[in-house]
C-alpha positions as a Python dict, from the first residue, in 0.01 Angstrom:
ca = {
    (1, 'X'): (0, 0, 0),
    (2, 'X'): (-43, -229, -319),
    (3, 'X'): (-111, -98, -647),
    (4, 'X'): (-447, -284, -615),
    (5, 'X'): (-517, -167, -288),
    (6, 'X'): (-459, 209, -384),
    (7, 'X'): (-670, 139, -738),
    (8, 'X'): (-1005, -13, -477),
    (9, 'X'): (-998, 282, -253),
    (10, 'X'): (-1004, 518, -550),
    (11, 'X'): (-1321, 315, -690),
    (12, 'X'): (-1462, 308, -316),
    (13, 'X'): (-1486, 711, -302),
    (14, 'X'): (-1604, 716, -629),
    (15, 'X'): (-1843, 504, -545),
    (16, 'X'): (-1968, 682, -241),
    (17, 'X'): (-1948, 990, -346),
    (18, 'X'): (-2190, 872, -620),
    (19, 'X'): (-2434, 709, -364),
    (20, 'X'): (-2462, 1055, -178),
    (21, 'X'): (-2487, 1247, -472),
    (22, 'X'): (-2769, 1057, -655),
    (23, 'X'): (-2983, 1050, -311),
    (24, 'X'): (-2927, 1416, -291),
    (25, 'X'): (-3050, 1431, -634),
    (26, 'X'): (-3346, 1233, -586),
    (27, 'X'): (-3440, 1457, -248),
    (28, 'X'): (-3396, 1747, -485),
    (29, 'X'): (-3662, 1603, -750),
    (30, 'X'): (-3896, 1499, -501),
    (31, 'X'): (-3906, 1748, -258),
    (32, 'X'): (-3813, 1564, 44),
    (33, 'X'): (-4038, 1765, 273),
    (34, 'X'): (-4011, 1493, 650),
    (35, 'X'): (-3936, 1735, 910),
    (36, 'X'): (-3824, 1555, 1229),
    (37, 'X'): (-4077, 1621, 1589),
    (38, 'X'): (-3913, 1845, 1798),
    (39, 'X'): (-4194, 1804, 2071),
    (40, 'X'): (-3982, 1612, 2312),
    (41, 'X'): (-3642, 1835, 2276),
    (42, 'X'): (-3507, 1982, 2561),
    (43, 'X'): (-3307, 2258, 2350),
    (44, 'X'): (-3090, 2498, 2474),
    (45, 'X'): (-3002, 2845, 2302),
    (46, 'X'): (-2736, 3071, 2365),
    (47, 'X'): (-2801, 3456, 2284),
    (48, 'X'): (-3126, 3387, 2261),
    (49, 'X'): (-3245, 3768, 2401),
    (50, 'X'): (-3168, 3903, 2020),
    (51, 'X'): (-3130, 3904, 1715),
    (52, 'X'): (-3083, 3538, 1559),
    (53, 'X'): (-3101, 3410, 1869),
    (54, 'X'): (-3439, 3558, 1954),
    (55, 'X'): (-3619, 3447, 1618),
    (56, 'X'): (-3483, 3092, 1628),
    (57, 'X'): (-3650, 3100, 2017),
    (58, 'X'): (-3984, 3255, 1839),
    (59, 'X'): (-4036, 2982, 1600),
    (60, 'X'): (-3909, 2692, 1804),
    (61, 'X'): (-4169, 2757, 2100),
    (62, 'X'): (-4483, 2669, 1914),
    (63, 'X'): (-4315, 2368, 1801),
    (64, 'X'): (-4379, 2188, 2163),
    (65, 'X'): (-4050, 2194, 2271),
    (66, 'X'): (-3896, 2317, 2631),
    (67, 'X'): (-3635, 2560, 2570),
    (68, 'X'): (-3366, 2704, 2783),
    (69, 'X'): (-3227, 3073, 2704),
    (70, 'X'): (-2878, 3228, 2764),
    (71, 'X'): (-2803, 3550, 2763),
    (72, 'X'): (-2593, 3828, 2962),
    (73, 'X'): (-2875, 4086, 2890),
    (74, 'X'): (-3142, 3943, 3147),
    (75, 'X'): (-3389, 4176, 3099),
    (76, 'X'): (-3441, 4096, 2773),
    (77, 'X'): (-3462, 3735, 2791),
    (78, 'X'): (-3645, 3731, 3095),
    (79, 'X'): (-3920, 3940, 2917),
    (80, 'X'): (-3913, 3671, 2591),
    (81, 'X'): (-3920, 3383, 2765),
    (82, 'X'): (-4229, 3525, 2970),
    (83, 'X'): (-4398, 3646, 2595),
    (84, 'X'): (-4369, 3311, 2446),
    (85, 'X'): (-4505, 3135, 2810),
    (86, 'X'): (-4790, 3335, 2779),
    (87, 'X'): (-4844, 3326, 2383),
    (88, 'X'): (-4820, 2959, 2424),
    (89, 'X'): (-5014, 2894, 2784),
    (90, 'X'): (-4721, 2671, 2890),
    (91, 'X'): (-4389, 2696, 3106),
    (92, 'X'): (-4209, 2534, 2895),
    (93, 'X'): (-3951, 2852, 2833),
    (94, 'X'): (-3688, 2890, 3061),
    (95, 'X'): (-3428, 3241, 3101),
    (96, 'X'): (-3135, 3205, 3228),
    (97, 'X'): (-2869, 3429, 3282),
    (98, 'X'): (-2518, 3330, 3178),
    (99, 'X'): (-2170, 3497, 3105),
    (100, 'X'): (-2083, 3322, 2849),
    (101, 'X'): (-1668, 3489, 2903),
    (102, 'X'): (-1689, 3260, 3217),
    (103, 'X'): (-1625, 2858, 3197),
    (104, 'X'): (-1712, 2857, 3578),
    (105, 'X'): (-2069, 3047, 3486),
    (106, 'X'): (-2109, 2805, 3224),
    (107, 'X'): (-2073, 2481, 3424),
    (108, 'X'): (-2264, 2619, 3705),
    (109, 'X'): (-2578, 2714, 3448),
    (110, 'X'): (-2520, 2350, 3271),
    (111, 'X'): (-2576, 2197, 3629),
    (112, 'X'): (-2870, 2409, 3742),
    (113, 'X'): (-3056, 2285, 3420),
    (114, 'X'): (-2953, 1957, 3486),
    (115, 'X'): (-3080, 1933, 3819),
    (116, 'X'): (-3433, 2108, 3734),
    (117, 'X'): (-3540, 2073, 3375),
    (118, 'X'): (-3366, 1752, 3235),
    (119, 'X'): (-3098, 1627, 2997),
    (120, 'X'): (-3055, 1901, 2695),
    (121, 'X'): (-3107, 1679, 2381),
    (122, 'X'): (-3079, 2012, 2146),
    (123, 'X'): (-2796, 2292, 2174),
    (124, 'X'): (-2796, 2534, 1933),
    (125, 'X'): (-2431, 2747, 1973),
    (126, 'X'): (-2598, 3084, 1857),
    (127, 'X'): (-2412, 3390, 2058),
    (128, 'X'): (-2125, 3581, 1887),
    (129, 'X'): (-1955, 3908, 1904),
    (130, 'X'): (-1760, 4131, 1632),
    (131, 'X'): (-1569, 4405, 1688),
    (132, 'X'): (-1541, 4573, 1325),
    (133, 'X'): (-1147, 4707, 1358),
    (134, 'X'): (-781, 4656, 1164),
    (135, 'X'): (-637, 4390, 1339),
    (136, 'X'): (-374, 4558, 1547),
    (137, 'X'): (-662, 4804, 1676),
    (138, 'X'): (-822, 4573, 1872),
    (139, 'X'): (-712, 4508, 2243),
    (140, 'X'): (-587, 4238, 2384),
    (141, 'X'): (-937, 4227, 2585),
    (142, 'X'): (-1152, 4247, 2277),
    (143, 'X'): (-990, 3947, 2090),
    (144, 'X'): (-1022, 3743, 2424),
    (145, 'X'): (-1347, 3844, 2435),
    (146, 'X'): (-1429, 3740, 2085),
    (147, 'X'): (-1320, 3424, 2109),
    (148, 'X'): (-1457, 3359, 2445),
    (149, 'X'): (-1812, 3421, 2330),
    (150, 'X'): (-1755, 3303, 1947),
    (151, 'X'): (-1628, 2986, 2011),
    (152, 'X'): (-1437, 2883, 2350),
    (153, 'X'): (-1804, 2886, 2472),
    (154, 'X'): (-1882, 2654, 2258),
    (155, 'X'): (-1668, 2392, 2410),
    (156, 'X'): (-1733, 2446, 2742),
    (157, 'X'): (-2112, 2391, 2684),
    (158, 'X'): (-2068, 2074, 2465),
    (159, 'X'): (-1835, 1912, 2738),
    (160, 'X'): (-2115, 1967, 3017),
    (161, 'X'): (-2421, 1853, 2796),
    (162, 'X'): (-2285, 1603, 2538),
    (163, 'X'): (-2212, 1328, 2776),
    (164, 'X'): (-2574, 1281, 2792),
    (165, 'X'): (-2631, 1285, 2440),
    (166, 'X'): (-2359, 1026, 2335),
    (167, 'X'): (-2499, 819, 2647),
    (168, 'X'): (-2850, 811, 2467),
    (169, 'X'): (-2697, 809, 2117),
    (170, 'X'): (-2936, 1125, 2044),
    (171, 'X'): (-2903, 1449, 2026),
    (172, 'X'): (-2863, 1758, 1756),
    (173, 'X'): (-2566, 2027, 1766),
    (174, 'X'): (-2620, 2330, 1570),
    (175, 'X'): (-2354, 2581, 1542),
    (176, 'X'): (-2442, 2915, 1415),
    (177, 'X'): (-2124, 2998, 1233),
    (178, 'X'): (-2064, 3227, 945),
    (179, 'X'): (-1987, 3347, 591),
    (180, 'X'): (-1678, 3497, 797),
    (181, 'X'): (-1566, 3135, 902),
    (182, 'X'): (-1499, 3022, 527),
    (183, 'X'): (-1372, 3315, 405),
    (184, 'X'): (-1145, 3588, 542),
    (185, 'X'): (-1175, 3955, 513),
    (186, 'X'): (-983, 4293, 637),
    (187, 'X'): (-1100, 4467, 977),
    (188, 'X'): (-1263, 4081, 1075),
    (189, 'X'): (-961, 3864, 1176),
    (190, 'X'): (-1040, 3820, 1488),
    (191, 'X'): (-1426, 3742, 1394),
    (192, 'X'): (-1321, 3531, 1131),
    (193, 'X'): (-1051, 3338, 1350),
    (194, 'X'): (-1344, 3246, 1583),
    (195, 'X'): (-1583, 3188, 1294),
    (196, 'X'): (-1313, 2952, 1126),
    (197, 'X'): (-1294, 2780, 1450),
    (198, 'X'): (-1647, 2732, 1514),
    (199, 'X'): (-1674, 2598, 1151),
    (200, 'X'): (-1368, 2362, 1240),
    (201, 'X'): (-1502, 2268, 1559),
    (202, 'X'): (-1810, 2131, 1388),
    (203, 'X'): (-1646, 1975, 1067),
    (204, 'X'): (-1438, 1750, 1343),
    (205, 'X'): (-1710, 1706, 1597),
    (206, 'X'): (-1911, 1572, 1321),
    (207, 'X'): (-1677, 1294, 1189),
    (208, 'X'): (-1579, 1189, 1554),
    (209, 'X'): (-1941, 1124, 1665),
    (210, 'X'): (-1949, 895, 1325),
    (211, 'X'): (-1627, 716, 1418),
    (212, 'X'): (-1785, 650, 1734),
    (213, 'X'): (-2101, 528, 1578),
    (214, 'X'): (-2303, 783, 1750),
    (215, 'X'): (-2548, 805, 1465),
    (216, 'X'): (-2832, 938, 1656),
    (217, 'X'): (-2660, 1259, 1734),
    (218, 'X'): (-2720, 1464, 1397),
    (219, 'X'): (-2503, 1811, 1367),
    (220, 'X'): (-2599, 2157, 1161),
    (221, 'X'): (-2337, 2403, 1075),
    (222, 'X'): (-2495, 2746, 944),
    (223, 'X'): (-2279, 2984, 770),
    (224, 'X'): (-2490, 3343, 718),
    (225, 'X'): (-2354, 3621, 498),
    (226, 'X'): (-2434, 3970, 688),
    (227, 'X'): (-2845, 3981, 850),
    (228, 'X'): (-3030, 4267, 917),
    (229, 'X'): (-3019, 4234, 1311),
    (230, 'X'): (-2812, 4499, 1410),
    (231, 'X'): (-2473, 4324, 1490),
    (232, 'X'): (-2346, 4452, 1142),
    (233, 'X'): (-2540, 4757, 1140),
    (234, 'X'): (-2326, 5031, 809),
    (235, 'X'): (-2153, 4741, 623),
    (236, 'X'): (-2171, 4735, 300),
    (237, 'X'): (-2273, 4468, 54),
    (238, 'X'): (-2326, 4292, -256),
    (239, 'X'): (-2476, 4068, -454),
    (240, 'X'): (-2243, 3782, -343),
    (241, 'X'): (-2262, 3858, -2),
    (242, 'X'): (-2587, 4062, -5),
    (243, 'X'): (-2798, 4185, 370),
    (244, 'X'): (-2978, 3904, 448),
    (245, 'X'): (-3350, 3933, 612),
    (246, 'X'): (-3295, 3796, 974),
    (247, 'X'): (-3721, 3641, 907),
    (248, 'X'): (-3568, 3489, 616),
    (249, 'X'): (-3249, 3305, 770),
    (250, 'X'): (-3450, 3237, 1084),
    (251, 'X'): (-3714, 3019, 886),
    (252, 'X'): (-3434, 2832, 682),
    (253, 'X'): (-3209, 2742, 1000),
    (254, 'X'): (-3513, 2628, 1183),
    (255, 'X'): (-3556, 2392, 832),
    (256, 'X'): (-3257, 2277, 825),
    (257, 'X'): (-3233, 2178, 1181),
    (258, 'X'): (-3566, 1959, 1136),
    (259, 'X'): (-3407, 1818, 806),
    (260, 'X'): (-3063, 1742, 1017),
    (261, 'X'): (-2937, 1916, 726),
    (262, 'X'): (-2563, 1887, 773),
    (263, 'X'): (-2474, 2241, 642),
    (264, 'X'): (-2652, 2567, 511),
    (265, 'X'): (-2466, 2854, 364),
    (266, 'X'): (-2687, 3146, 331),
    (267, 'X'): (-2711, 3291, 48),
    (268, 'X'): (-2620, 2993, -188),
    (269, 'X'): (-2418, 3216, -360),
    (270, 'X'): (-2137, 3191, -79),
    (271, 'X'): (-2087, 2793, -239),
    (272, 'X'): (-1884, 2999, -493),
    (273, 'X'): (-1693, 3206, -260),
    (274, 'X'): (-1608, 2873, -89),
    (275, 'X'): (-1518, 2686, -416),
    (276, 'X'): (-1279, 2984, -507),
    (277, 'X'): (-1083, 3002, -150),
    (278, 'X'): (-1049, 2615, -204),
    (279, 'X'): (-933, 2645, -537),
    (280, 'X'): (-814, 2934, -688),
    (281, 'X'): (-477, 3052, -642),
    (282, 'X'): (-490, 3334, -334),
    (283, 'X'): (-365, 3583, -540),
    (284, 'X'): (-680, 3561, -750),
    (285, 'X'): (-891, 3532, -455),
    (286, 'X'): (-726, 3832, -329),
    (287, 'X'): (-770, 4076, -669),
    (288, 'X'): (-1149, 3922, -717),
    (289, 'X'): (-1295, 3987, -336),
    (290, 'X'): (-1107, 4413, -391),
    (291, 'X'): (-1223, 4435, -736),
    (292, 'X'): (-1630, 4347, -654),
    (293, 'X'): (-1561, 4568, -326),
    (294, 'X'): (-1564, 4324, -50),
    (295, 'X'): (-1266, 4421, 104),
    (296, 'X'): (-1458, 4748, 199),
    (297, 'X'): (-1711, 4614, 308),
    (298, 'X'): (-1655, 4696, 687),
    (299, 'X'): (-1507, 5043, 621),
    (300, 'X'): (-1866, 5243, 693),
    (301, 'X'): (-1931, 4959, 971),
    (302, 'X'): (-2110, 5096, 1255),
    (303, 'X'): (-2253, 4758, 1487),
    (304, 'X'): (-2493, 4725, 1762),
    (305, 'X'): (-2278, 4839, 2028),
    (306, 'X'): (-2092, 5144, 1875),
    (307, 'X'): (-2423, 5282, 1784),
    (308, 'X'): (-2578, 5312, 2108),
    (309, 'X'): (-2279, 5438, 2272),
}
């Protein structure tokens, strides 16, 4: 590469980067407030029986759109989907049971809604697992587990229902990551690992539908520090990484999906936690996270599943 060419691409990125910036800036000032029609989604939602999963379902089912649920526990989402069919005097709420450890399960739901409701123009990768323990306490089961659900479900869905999207050039991906998938933390490596993933998975996804000019397929990655649903029920917090209000993430994911906002972090605080693993030396990172006590944050962890047993 010439001198000259090497001295244009520098001013090109500067350039764009400058473009993006200043229409960010102007959305900023003026309040860009167009929220795109969901009315004609098809939208599918995985662990949608509680927690996250569950609110996102509550909001999204006045908006017009038909909606398919996942979820192992079928009692529970065959009892929300029937709430929200009668709140809204439709039928356009669909449960579906679906083990979400089991690539066979998932193909064979992906083809059942295929063959009865339609094309799904909307997933929305929601389900996840944690198991709280040191690293070398969890089983060999657990970690499979964890990943199965966290993110190797995740692939398995978008290879049976992206075809149709990239086929229509429209669609919207929405991966319900985590705080935990930009930066680590002890007695979470196997949650983070998957988180990471999930956050990778996206990051890539999103610049090969670009290179394929698939421009009508938009893609939100949300990245939550702890929420109040249960799933992290005794850890402690902070102000950096404080217990978020699961009404309050709920209403900003469901935003930033209708803004095909490309990526929320919840709280915004987390942008610094983000900018520091990027940039500061790790042994900084390391010494800041023990010092403001984040590094015990799991140690009076209790979780959904440990406390009912």
């Amino acid at each position: 590469m010439t001198l000259k060419n090497l001295i244009y691409q520098h001013i090109l990125i500067i350039f764009i980067l400058f473009k993006h910036w200043f229409r960010t800036l102007i959305n900023l000032i003026t309040g860009d407030s167009r929220l795109k029609d969901l009315n004609s989604e098809i939208i599918l939602i995985t662990g949608a029986a509680s927690g996250i999963g569950k609110g996102i379902t509550q909001r999204l089912a006045h908006l017009g759109c038909t909606l398919i649920l996942w979820d192992i526990d079928k009692e529970n989402n065959d009892r929300i989907a029937q709430e929200l069919n009668n709140t809204t005097n439709s039928k356009r709420i669909h449960s579906m049971k679906c083990n979400l450890t089991q690539k066979e399960n998932i193909y064979e739901c992906a083809k059942k809604i295929q063959e009865t409701i339609g094309q799904v123009t909307m997933i929305i990768n929601n389900a996840g697992v944690v198991s709280g323990k040191h690293f070398l306490d969890c089983s060999d089961t657990s970690i499979q587990r964890t990943f199965d659900v966290n993110i190797m479900a995740h692939f398995w869905i978008l290879k049976a229902f992206l075809p149709s999207m990239i086929e229509n050039n429209h669609g919207h991906i929405v991966t319900i990551a985590s705080g935990a998938g930009l930066v680590g933390a002890p007695r979470m490596v196997d949650y983070c690992s998957s988180k990471f993933a999930a956050v990778g998975l996206h990051e890539a996804l999103t610049h090969e539908l670009y290179s394929l000019k698939k421009y009508g397929i938009k893609t939100t990655v949300v990245c939550p520090s702890f929420i109040n649903t249960g799933m992290f029920e005794g850890v402690g917090t902070s102000d950096i990484a404080p217990m978020l209000q699961q009404d309050n993430v709920c209403d900003l994911i469901i935003e930033a999906i209708r803004k095909n906002q490309h990526v929320l972090l919840i709280p915004k605080s987390l942008h610094i936690s983000l900018i520091l693993s990027r940039l500061a030396p790790t042994s900084a990172e390391l010494e800041i996270q023990d010092r403001i006590g984040f590094h015990r944050s799991m140690d009076t962890f209790i979780g959904r599943h440990q406390k009912s047993s």
